[in-house]
MITIBA-183468 format. One line per 2 residues: their letters; for each residue z, y, x of N, C-alpha, C. Coordinates in steps of 0.02 Angstrom, whole numbers, padded with zeros to 5 digits. Atoms other than C-alpha are relative to their C-alpha. Layout:
N
a = Z Y X Z Y X Z Y X; ... $
END
This chain:
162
xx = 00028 00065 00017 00716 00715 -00101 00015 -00015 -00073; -00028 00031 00067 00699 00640 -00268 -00050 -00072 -00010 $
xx = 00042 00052 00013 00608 00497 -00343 -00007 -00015 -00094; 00029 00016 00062 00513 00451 -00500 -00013 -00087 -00018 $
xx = 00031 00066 00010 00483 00272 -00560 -00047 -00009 -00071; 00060 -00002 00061 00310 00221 -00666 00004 -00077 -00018 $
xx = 00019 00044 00013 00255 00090 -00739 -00076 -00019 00034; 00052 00008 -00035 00124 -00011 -00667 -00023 -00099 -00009 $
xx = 00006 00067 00022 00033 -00186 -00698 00036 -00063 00040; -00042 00051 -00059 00126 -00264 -00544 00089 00026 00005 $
xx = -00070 -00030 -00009 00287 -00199 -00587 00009 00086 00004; -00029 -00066 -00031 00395 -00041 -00588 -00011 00032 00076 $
xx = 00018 -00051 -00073 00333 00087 -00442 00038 00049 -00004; -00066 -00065 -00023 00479 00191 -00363 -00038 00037 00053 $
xx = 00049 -00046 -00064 00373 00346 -00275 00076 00045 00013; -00074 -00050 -00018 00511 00447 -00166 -00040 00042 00048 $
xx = 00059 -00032 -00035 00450 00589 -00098 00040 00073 00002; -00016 -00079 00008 00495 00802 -00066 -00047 00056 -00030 $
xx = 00042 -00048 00029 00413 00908 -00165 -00047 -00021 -00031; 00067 00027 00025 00230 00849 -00216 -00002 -00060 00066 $
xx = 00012 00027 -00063 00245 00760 -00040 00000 -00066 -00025; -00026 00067 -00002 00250 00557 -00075 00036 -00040 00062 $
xx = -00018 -00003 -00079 00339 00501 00082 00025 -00119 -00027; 00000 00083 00000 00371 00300 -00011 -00027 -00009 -00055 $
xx = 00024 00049 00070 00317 00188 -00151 00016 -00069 -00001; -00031 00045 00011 00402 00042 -00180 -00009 -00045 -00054 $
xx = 00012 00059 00037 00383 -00117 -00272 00081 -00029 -00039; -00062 00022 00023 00540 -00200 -00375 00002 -00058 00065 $
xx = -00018 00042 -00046 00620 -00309 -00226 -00040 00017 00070; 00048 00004 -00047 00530 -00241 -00107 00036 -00019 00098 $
xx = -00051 00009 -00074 00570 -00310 00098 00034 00028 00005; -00025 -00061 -00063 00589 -00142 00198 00021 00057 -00071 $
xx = -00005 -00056 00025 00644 -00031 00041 00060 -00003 00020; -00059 -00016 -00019 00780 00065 00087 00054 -00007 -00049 $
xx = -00053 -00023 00028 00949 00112 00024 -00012 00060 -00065; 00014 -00043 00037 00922 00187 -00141 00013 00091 -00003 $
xx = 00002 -00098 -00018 01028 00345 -00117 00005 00028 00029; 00051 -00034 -00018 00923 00397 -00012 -00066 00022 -00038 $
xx = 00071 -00012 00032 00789 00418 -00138 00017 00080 -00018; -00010 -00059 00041 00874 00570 -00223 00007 -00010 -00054 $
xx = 00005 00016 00052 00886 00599 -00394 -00060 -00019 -00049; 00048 00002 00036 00792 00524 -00526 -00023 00058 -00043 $
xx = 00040 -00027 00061 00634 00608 -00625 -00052 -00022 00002; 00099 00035 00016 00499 00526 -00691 -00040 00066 -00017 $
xx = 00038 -00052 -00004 00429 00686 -00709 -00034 00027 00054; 00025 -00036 -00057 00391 00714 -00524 -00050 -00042 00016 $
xx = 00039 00014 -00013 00242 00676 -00430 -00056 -00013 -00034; 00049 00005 00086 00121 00705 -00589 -00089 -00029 00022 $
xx = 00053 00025 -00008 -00021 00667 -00486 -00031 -00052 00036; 00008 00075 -00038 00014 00517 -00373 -00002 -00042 -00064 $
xx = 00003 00052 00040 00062 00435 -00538 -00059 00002 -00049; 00061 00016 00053 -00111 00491 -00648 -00046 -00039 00066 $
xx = 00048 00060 -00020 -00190 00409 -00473 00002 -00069 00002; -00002 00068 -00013 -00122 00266 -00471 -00016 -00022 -00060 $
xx = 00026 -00009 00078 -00154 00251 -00659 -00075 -00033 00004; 00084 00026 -00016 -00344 00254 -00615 00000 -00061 00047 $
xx = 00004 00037 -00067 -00324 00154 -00463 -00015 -00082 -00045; -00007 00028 00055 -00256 00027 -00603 -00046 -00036 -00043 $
xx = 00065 -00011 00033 -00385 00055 -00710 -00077 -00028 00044; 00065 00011 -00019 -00522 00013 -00594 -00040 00059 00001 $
xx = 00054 -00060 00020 -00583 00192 -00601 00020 00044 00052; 00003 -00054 -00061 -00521 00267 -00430 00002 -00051 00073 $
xx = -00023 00045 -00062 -00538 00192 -00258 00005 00027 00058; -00058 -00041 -00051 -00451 00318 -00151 00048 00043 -00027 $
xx = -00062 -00063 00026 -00299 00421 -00158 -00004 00070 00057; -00005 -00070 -00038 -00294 00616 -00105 00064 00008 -00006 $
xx = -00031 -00032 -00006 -00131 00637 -00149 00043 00035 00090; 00001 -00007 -00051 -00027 00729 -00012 00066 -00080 00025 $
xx = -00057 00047 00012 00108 00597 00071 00009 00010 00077; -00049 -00005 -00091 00219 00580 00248 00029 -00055 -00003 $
xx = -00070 00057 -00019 00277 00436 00328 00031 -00010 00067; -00053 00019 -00058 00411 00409 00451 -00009 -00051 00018 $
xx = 00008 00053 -00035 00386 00298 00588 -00024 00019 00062; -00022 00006 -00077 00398 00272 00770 -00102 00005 -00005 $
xx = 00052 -00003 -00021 00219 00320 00845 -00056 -00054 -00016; 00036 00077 00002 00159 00141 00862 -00003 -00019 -00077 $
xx = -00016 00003 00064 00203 00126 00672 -00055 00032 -00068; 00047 -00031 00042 00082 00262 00608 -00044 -00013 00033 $
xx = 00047 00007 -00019 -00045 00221 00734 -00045 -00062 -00049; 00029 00067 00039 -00051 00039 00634 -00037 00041 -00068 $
xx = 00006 -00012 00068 -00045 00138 00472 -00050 00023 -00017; 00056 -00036 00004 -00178 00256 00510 -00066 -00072 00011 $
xx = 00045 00058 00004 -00287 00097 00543 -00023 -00030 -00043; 00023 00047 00079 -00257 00006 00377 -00036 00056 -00026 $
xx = 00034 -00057 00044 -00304 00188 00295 -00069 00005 00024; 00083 00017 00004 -00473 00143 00370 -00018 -00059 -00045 $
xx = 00024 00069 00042 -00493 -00038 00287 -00027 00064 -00095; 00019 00000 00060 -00610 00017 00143 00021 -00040 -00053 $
xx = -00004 00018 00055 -00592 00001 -00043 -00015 -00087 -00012; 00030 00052 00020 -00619 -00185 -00083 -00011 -00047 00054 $
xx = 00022 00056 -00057 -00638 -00255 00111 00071 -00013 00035; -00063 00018 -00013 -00498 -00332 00212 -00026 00011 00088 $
xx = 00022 -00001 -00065 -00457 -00331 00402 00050 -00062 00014; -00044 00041 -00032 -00353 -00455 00504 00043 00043 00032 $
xx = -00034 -00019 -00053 -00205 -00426 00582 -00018 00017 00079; 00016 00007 -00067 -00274 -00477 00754 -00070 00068 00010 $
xx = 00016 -00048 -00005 -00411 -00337 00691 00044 00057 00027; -00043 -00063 -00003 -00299 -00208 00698 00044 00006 00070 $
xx = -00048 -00001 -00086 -00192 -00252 00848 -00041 00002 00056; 00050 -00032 -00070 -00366 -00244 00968 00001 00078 -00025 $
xx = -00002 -00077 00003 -00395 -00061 00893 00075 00049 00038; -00057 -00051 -00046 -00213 -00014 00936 00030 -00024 00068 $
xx = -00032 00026 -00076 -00197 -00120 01114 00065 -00039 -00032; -00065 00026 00000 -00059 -00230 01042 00010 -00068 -00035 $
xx = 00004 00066 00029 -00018 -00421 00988 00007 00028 -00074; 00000 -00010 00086 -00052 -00446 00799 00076 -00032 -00015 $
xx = -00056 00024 00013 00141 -00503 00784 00030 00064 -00009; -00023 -00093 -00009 00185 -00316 00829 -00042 00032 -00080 $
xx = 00016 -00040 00062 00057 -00256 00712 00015 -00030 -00094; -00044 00005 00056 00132 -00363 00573 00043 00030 -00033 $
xx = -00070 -00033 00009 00312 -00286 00592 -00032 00063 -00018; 00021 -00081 -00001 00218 -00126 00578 -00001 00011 -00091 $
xx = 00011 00004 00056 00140 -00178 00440 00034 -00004 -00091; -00042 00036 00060 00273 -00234 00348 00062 00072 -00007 $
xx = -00041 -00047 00024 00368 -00089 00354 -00042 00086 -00010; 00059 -00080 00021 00216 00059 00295 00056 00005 -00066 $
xx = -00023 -00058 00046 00309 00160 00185 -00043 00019 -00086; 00063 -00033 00062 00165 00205 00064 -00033 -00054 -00034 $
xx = 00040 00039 00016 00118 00032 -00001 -00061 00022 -00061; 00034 -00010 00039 -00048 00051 -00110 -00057 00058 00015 $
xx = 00041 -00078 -00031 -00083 00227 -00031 -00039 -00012 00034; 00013 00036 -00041 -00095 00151 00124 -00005 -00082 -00009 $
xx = 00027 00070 00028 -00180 -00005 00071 00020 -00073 00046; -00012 00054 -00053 -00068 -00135 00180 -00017 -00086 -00014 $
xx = 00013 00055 00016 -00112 -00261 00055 -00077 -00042 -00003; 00092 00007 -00060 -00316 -00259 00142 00030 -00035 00045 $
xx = -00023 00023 -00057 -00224 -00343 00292 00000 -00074 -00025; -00008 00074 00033 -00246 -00534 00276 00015 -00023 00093 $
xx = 00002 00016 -00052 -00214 -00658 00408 -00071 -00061 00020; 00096 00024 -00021 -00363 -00773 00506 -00039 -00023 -00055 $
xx = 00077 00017 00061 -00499 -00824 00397 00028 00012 -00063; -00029 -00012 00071 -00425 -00735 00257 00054 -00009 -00044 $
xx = -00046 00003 00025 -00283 -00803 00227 00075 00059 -00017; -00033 -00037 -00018 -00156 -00716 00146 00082 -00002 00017 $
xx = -00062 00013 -00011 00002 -00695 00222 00039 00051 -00024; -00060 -00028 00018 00176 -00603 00203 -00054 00080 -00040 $
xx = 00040 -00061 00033 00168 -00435 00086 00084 00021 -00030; -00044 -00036 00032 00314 -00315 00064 00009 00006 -00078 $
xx = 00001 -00021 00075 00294 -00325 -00130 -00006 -00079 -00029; 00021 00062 00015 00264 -00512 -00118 -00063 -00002 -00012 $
xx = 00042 00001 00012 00129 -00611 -00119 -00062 -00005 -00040; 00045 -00032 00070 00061 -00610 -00298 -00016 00050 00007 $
xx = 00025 -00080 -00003 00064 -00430 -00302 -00067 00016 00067; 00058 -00009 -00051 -00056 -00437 -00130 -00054 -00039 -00044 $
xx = 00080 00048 00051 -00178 -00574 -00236 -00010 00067 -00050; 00022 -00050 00046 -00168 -00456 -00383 -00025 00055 -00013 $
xx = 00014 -00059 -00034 -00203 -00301 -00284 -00090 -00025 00032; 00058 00024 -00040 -00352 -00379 -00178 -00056 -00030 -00059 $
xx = 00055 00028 00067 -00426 -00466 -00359 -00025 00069 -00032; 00010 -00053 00051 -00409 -00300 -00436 -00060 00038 00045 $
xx = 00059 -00024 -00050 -00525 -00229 -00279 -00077 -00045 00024; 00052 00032 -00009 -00645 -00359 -00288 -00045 -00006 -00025 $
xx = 00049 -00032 00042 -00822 -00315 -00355 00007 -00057 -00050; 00027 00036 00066 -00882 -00402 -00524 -00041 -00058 00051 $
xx = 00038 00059 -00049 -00962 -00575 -00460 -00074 00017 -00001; 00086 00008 00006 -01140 -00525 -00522 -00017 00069 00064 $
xx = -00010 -00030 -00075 -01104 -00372 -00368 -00007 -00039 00053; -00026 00037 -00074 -01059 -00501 -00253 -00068 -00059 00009 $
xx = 00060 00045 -00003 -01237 -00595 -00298 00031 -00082 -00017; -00027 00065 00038 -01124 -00734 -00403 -00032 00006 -00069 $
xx = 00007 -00011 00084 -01141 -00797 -00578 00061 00009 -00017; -00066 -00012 00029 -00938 -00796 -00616 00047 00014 00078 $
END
């Protein structure tokens, strides 16, 4: 294990990961981040290509990630995760979405939520609560507005004037 930290418009991003693998990504303060040493040692030199995607991502010039990544978590955990990794680029789901897909109260798929491993990868910050509102966000909730603005077409897309 080691870990790299980038720069990024919402703060320092700590990716921890084995090999090329990304296995976290972390926000400064983030809820569910672990115990640092567990990350391994630092090199900002590793993961050369999670950090040129997120770069784009950034940029407005990528709106998926290939890199490879692994996350740990209890069955029910990745079932949620694999769910959000459907919510397209730019659209949101509800909690209470997500908890009919996996059979389970949207309170459950919160906790789930709140502890994905891969924030950004796995786009947990698409998850809003009823009519859009948004609620809790491992990275806080600026960083979810700032994330969700940054995915939101140009207004003259959206058939606006501003």
């Amino acid at each position: 294990m080691n870990h790299a930290v980038t720069d990024s418009p919402i703060g320092p991003l700590t990716l921890v990961g084995d090999g090329d693998v990304v296995t976290g990504l972390y926000f400064p303060h983030h809820w569910t981040r672990p115990d640092r040493s567990a990350f391994g040692p630092r090199d900002d030199s590793a993961f050369p290509e999670a950090v040129h995607q997120l770069k784009e991502y950034f940029a407005g010039q990528r709106t998926e990630f290939d890199v490879p990544t692994r996350a740990e978590g209890s069955d029910f955990q990745r079932a949620v995760w694999a769910e959000i990794a459907k919510i397209p680029y730019g659209s949101t789901a509800t909690y209470g979405d997500l908890a009919r897909s996996v059979g389970a109260l949207p309170h459950e798929v919160g906790a789930a939520v709140g502890q994905n491993p891969l924030s950004i990868f796995v786009a947990c910050h698409r998850v809003v609560g009823k009519n859009g509102k948004l609620t809790g966000y491992a990275g806080g909730v600026p960083r979810k507005e700032f994330l969700l603005d940054l995915e939101r077409p140009p207004a003259s897309e959206r058939g606006q004037l501003w």
